[in-house]
Structure formats: C-alpha cells, structure tokens
N, C-alpha and C positions, 0 to 999 in steps of 0.2 A: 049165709056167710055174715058172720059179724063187721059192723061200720068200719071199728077199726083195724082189724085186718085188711080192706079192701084202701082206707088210708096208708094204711103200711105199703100195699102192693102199687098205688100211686104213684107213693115218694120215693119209693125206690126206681122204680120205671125212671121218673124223670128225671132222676140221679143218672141211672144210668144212660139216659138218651144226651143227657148234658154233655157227660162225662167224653161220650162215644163221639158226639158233636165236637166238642173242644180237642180232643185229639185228631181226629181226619183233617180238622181244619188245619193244626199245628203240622203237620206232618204231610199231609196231601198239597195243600194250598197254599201255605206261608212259604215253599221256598221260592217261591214264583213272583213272591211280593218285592219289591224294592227292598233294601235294610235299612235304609233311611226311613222307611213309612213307619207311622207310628204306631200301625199294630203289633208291632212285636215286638213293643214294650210290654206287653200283655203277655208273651211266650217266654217260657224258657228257652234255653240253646236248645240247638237240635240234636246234640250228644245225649241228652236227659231222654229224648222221644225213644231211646233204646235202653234206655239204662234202667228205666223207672218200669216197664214193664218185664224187663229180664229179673232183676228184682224181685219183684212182684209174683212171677215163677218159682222164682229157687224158696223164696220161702214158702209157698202153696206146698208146692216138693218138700219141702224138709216140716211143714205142719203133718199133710201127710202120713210123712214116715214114720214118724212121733203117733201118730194115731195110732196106725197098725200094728206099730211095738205095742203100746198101751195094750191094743186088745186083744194081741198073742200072749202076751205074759199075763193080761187077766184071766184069760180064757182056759192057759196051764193051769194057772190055783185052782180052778174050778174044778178040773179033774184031779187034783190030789186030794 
C-alpha cells in the first residue's frame, strides 16, 4: 500500500472519530450541562443536532437518484 494512501485513510479516520466525538457530545451530553456553562458556546442549538444530519440525507438521496438516472439513460444509448 502506498504512504499516501494509508495518510489519506488516517485523516479521514480522525476526521471522522472527531466528527462522531463532537456530535454524541453535543447531543448525548450538553443537554445535561448547565446553559450558563461556557461550553455551549462552542455548540450550536440543539434544533441544528437534527436538521444538519436530516440534511445531510436528503441530499445523499437525491445525489443518489441523479446517479442512477445518469447510468439508466447511459446504459439505453449503449443499447441503440
């Protein structure tokens, strides 16, 4: 396996363990916290903890869709 592949598969890893960290915290943890304490100056509201990931879905879903169209209608030309 090349170096930097196995860099790529790093920084993504800890992107993602970040990512997955900083959510459970905002979402599991922070409602438990005082509102006055000062780490939730660091979060967004907790409306965003469902919005940003619903989101996040619909456009997976609608990239998707756009896929599968592309390679139905490519795959007709092929046969005429």
């Amino acid at each position: 396996m090349d170096l930097a592949d196995k860099a790529v598969g790093l920084l993504l890893s800890g992107i993602s363990l970040s990512v997955f960290t900083y959510y459970t915290f905002w979402v599991i943890i922070l409602p438990f916290v005082d509102t006055d304490h000062f780490v939730h100056k660091y979060f967004l509201p907790q409306e965003y903890a469902i919005l940003i990931p619903v989101f996040a879905l619909v456009a997976l879903l609608c990239f998707l869709c756009m896929f599968v169209g592309y390679v139905m209608l490519k795959s007709k030309k092929k046969k005429a």
